[in-house]
VEXBA-300844 format. One record per residue: x, y, z of N, C-alpha, C in turn; residue number from 1; residue in one letter. Coordinates in nm, 3 decimals. Layout:
<nodes>
<npx:X&npy:Y&npz:Z&capx:X&capy:Y&capz:Z&cpx:X&cpy:Y&cpz:Z&nr:NUM&rest:A>
...
</nodes>
This chain:
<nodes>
<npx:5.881&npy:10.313&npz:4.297&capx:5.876&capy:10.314&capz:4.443&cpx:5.760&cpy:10.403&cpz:4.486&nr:1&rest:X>
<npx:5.702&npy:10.361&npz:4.560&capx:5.562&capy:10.432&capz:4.637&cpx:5.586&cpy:10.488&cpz:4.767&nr:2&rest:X>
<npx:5.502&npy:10.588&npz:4.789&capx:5.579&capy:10.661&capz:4.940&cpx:5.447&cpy:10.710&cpz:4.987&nr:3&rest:X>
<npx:5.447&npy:10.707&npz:5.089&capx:5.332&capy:10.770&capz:5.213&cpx:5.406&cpy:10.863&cpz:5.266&nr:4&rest:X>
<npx:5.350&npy:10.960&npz:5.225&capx:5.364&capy:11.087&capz:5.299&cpx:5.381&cpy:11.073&cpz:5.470&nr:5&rest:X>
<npx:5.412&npy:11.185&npz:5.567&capx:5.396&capy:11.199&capz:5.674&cpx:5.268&cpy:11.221&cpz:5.779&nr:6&rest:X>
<npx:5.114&npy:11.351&npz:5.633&capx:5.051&capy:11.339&capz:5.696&cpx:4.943&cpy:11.227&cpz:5.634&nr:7&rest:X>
<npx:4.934&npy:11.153&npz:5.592&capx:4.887&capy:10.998&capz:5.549&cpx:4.858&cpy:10.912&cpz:5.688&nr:8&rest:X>
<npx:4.723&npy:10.908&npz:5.700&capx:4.710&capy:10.795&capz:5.793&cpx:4.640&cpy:10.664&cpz:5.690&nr:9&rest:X>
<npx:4.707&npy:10.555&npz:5.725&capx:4.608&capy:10.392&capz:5.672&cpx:4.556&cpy:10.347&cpz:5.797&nr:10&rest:X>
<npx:4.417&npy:10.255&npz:5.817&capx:4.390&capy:10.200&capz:5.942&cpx:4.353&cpy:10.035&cpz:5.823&nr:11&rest:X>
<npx:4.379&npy:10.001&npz:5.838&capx:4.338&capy:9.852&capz:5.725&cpx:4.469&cpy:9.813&cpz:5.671&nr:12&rest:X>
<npx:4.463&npy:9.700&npz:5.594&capx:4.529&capy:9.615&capz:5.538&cpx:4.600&cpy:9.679&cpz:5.371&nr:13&rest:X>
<npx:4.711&npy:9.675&npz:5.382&capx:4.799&capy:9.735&capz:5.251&cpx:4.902&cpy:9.649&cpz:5.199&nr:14&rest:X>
<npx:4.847&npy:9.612&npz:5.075&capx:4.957&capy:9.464&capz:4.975&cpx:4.992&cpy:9.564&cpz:4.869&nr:15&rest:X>
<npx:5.077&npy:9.517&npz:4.793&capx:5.125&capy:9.563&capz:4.645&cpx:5.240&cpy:9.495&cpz:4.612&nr:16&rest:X>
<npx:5.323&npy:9.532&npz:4.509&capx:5.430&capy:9.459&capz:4.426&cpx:5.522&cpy:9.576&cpz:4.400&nr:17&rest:X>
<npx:5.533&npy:9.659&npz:4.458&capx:5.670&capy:9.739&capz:4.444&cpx:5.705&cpy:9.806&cpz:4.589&nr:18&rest:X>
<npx:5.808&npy:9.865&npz:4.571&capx:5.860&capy:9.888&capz:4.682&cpx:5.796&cpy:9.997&cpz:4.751&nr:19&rest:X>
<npx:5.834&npy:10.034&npz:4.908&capx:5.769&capy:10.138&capz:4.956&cpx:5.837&cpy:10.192&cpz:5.103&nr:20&rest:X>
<npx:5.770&npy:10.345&npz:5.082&capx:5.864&capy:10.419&capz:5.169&cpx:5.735&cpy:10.455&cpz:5.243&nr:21&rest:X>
<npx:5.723&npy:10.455&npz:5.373&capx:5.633&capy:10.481&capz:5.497&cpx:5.668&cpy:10.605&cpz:5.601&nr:22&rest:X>
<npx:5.623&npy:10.766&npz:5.551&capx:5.640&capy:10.855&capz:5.623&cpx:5.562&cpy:10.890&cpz:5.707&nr:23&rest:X>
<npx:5.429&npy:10.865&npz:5.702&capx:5.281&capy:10.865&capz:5.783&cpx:5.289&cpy:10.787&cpz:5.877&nr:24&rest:X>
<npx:5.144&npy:10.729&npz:5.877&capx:5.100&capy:10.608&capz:5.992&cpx:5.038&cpy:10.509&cpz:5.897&nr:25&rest:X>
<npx:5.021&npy:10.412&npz:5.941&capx:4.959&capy:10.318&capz:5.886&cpx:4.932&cpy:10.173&cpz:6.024&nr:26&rest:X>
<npx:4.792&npy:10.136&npz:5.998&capx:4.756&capy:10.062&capz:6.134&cpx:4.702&cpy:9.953&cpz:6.074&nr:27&rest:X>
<npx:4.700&npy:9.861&npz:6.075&capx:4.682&capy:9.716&capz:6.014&cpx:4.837&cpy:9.622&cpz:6.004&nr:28&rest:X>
<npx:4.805&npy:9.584&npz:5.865&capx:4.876&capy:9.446&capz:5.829&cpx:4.953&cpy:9.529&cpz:5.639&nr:29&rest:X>
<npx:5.070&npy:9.557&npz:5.626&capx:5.117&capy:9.590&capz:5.527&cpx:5.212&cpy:9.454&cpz:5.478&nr:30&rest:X>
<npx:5.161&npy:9.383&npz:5.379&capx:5.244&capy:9.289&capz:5.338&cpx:5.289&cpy:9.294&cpz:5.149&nr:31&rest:X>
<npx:5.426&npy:9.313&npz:5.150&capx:5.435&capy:9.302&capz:5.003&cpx:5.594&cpy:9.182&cpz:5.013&nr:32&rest:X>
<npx:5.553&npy:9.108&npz:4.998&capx:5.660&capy:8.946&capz:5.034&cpx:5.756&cpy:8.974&cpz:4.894&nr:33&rest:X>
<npx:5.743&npy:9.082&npz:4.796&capx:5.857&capy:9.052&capz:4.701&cpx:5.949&cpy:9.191&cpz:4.696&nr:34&rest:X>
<npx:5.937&npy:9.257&npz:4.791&capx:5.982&capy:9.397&capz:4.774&cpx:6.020&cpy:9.443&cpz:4.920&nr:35&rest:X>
<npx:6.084&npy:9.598&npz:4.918&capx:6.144&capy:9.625&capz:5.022&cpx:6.047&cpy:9.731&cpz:5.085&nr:36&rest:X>
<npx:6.058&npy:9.701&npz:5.216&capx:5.967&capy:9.827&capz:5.296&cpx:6.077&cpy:9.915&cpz:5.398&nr:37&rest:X>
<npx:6.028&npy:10.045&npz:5.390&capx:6.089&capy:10.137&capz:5.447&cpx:6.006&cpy:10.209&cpz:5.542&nr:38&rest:X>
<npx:6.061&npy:10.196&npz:5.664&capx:5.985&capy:10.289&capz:5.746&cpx:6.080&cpy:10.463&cpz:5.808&nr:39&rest:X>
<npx:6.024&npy:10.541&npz:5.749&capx:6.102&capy:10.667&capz:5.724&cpx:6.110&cpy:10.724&cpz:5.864&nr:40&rest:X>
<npx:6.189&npy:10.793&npz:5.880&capx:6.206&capy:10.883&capz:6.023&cpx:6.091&cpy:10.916&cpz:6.095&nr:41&rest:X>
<npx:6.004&npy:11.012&npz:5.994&capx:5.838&capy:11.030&capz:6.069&cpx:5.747&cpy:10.902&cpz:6.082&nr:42&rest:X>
<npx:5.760&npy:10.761&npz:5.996&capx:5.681&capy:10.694&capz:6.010&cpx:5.640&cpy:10.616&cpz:6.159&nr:43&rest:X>
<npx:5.538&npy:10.594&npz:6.176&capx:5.474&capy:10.558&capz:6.301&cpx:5.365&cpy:10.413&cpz:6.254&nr:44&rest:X>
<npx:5.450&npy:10.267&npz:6.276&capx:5.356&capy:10.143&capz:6.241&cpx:5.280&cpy:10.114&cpz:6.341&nr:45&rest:X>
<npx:5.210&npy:10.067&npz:6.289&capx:5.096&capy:9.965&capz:6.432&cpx:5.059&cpy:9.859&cpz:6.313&nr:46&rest:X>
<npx:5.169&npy:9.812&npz:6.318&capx:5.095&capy:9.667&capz:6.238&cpx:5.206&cpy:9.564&cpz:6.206&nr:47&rest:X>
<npx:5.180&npy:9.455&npz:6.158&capx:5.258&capy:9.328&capz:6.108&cpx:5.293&cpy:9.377&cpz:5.962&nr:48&rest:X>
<npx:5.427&npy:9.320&npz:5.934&capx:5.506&capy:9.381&capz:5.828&cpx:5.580&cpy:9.261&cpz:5.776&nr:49&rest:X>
<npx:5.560&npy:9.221&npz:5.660&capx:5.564&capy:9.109&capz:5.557&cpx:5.621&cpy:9.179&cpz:5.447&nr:50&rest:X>
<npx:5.748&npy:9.168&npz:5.417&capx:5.837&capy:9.185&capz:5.299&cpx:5.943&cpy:9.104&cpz:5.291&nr:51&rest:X>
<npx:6.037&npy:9.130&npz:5.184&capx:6.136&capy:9.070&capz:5.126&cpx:6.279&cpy:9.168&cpz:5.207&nr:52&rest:X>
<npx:6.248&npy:9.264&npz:5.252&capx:6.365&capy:9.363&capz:5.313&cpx:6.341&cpy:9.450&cpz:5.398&nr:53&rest:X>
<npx:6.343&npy:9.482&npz:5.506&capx:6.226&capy:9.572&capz:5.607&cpx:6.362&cpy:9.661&cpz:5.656&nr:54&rest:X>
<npx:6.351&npy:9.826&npz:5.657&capx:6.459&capy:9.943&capz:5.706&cpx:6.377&cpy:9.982&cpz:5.779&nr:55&rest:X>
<npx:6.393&npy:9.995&npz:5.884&capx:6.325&capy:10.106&capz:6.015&cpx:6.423&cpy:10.214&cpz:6.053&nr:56&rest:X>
<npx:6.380&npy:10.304&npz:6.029&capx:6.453&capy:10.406&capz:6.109&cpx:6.323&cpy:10.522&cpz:6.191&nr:57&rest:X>
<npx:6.220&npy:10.484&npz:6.143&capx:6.101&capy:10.556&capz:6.287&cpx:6.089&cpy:10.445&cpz:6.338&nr:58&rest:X>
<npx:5.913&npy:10.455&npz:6.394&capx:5.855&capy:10.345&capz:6.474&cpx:5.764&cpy:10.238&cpz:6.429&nr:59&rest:X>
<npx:5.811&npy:10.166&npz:6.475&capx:5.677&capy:10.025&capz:6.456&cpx:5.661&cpy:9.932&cpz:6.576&nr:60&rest:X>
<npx:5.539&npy:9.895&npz:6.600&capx:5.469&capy:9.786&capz:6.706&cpx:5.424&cpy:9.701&cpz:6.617&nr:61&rest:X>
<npx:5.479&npy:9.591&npz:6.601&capx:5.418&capy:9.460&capz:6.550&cpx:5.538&cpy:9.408&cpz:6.462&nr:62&rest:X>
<npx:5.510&npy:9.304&npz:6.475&capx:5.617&capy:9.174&capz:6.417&cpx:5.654&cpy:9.186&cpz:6.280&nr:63&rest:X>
<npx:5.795&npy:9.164&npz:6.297&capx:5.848&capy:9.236&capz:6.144&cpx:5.891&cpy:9.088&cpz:6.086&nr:64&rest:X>
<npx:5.892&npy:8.993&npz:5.950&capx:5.926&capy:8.915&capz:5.862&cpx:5.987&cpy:8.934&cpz:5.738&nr:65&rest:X>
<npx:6.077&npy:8.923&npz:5.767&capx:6.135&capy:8.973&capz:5.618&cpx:6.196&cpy:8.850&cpz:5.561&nr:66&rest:X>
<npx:6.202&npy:8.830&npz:5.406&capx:6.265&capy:8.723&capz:5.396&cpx:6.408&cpy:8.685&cpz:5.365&nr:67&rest:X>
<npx:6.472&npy:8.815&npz:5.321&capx:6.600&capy:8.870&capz:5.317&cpx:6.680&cpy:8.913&cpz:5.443&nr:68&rest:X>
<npx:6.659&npy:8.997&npz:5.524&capx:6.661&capy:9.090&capz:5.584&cpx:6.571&cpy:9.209&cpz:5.650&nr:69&rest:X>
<npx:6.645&npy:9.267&npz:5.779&capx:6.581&capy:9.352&capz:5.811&cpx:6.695&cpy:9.418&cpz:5.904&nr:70&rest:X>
<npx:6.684&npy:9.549&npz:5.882&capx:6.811&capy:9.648&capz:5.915&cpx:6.732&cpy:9.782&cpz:5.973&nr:71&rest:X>
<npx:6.757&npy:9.819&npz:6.136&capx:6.674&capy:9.877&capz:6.209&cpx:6.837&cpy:10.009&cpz:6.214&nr:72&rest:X>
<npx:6.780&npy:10.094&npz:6.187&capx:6.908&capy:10.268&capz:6.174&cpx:6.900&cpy:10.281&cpz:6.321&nr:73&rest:X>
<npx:7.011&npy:10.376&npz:6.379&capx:7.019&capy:10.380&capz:6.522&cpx:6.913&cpy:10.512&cpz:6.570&nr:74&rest:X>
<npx:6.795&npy:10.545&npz:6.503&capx:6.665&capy:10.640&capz:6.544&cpx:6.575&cpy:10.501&cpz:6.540&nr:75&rest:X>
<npx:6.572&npy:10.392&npz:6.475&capx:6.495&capy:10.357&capz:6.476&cpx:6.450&cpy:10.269&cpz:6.593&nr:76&rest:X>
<npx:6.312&npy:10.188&npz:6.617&capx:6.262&capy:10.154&capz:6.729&cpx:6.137&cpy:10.063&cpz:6.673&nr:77&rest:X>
<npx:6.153&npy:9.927&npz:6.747&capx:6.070&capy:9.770&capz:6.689&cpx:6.033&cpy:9.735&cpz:6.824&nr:78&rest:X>
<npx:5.929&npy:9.738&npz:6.826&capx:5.828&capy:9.692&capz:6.947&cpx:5.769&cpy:9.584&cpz:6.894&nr:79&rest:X>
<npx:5.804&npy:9.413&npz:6.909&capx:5.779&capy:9.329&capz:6.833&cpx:5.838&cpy:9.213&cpz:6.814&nr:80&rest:X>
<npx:5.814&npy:9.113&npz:6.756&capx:5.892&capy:9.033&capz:6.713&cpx:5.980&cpy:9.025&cpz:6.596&nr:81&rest:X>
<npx:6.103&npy:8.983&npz:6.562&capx:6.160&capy:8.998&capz:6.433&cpx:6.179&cpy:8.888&cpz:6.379&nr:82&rest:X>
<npx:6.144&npy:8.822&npz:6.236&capx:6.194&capy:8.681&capz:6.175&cpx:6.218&cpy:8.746&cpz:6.052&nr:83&rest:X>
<npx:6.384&npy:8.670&npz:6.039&capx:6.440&capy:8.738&capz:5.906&cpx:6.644&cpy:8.644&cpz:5.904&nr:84&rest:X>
<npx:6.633&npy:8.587&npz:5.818&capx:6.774&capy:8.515&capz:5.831&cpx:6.877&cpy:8.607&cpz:5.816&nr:85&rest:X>
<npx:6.869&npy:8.762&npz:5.824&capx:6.985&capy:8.817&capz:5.855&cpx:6.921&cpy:8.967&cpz:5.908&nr:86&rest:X>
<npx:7.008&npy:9.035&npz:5.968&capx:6.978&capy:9.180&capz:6.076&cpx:7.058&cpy:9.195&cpz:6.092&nr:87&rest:X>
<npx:7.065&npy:9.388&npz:6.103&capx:7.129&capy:9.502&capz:6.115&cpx:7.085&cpy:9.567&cpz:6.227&nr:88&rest:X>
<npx:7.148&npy:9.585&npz:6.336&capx:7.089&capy:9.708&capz:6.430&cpx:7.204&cpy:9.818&cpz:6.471&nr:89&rest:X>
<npx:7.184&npy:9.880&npz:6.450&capx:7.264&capy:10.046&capz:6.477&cpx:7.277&cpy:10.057&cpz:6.593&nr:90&rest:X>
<npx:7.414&npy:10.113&npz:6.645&capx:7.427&capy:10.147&capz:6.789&cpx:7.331&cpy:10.262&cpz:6.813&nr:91&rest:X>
<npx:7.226&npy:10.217&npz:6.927&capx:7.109&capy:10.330&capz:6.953&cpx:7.019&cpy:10.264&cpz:6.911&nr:92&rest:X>
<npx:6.958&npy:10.221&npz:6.800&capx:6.847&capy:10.152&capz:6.795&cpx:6.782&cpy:10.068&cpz:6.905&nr:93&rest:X>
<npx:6.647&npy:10.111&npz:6.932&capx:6.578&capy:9.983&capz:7.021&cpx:6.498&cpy:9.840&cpz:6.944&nr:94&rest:X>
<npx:6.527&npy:9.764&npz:7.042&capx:6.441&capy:9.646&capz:6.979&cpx:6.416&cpy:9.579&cpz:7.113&nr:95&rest:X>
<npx:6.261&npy:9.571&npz:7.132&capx:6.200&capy:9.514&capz:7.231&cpx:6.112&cpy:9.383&cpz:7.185&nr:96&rest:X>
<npx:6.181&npy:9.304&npz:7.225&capx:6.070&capy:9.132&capz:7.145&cpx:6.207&cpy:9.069&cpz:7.079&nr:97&rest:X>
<npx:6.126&npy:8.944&npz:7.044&capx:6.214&capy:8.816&capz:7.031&cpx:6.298&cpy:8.845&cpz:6.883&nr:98&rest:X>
<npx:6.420&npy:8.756&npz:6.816&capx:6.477&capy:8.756&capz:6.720&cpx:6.480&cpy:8.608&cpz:6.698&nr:99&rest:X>
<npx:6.435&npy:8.599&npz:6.580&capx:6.416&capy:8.450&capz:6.521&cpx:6.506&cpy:8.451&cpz:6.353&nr:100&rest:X>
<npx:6.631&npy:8.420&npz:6.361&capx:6.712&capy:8.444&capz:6.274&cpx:6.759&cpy:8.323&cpz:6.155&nr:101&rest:X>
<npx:6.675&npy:8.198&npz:6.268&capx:6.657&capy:8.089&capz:6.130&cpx:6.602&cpy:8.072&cpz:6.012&nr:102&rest:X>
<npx:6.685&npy:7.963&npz:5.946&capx:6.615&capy:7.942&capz:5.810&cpx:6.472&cpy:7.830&cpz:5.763&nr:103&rest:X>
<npx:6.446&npy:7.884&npz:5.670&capx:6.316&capy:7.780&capz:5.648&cpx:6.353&cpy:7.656&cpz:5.688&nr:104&rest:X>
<npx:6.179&npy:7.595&npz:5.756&capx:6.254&capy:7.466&capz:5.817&cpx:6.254&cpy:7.361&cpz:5.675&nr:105&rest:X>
<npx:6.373&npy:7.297&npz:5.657&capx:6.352&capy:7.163&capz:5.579&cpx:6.384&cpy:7.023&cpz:5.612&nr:106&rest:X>
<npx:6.342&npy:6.911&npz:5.560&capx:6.392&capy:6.797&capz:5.588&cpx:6.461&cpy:6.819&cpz:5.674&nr:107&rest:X>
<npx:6.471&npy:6.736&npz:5.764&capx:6.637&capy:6.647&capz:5.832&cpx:6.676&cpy:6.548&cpz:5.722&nr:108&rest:X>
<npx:6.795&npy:6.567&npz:5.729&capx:6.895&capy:6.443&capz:5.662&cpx:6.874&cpy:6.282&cpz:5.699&nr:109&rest:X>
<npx:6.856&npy:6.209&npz:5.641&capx:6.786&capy:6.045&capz:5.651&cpx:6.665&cpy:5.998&cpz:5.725&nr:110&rest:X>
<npx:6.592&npy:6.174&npz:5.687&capx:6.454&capy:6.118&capz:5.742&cpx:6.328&cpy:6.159&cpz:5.612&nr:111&rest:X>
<npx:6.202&npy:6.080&npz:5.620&capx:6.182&capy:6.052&capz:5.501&cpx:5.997&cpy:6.133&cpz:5.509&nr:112&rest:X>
<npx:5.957&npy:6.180&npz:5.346&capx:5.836&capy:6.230&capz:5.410&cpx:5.730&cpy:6.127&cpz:5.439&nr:113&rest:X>
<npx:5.664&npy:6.137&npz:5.469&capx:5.540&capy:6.027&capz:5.478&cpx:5.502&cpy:6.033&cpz:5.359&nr:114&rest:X>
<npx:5.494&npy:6.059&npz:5.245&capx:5.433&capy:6.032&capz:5.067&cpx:5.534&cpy:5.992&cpz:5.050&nr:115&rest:X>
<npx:5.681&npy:5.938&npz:5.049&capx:5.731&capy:5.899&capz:4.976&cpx:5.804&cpy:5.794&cpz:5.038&nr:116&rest:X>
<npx:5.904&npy:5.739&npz:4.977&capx:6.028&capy:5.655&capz:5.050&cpx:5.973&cpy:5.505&cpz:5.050&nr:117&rest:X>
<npx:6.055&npy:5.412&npz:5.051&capx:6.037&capy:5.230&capz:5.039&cpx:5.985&cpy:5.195&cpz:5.222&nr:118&rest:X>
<npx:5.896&npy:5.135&npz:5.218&capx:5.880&capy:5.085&capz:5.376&cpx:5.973&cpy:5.050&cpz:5.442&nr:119&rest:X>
<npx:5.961&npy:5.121&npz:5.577&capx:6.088&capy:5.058&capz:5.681&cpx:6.074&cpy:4.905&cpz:5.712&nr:120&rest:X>
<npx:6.141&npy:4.799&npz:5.693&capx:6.108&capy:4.669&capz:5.755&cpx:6.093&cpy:4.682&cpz:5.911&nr:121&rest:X>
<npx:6.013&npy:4.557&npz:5.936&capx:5.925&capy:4.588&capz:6.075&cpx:5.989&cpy:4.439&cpz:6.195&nr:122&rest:X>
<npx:6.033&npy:4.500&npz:6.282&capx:6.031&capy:4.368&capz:6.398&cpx:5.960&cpy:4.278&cpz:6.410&nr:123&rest:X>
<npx:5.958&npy:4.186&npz:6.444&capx:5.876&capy:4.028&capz:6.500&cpx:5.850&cpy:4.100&cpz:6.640&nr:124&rest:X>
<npx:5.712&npy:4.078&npz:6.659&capx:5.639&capy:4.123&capz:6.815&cpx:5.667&cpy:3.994&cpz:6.850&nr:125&rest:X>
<npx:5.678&npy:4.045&npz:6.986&capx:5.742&capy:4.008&capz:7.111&cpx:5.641&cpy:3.835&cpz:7.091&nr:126&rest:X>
<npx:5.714&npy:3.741&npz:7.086&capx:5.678&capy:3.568&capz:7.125&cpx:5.666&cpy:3.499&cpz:6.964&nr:127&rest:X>
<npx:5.714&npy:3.617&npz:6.842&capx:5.676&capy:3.570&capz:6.728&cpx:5.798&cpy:3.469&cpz:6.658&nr:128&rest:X>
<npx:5.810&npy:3.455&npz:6.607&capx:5.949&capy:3.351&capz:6.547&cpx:5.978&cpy:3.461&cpz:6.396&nr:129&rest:X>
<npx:6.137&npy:3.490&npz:6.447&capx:6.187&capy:3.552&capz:6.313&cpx:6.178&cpy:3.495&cpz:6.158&nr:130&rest:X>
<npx:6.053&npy:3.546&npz:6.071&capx:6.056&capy:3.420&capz:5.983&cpx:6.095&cpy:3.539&cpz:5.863&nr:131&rest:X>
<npx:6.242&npy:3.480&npz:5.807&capx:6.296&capy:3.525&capz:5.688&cpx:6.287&cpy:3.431&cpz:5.558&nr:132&rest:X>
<npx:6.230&npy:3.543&npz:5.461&capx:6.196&capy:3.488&capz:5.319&cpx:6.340&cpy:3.442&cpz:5.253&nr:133&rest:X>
<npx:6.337&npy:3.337&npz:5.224&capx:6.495&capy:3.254&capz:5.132&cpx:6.478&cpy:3.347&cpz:4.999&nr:134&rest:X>
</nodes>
């Protein structure tokens, strides 16, 4: 697990593959899509946040995605949008911006992709004579 200190500032873009704890600032785009992000009591975001599990208990401005979850402590505070198929918010916690709590979109049921599937048979336009093959 990786941790940013309190007095740690980032202004740019931060990826990796393990988990992480956010006591500083950090201003960009922090995305790690297989791991959990933590934003610690002192931490202060200004950015879009792309993980697998997102904890706020300081601050962040910008749209949180998680693909698991995302669970905001009652100090904490999301100025933003949230997409994540499940959430936690603590009595006291703020959250200002939308909640998008659906799942990946897939298929509809008896509808077909365009690469695949047998042709739909087609109507006789209008003045044609229904002509069926014996």
């Amino acid at each position: 697990m990786a941790n940013i200190g309190k007095s740690i500032i980032i202004k740019g873009d931060l990826s990796g593959d393990e988990d992480l704890v956010i006591d500083g600032r950090v201003e960009g785009r922090v995305s790690l899509p297989n791991n959990q992000v933590t934003i610690g009591g002192d931490g202060k975001i200004t950015a879009e946040i792309e993980a697998k599990s997102i904890i706020v208990i300081g601050k962040t401005a910008g749209d949180l995605n998680a693909s698991e979850r995302v669970e905001i402590q009652a100090t904490g505070v999301v100025d933003g949008d949230i997409r994540s198929p499940r959430l936690l918010v603590q009595e006291g916690a703020i959250v200002n911006g939308t909640i998008d709590m659906s799942k990946a979109a897939a298929p509809a049921a008896g509808k077909r992709e365009a690469t695949g599937g047998a042709p739909r048979p087609t109507a006789p336009a209008a003045g044609e004579p229904d002509r069926k093959s014996a």
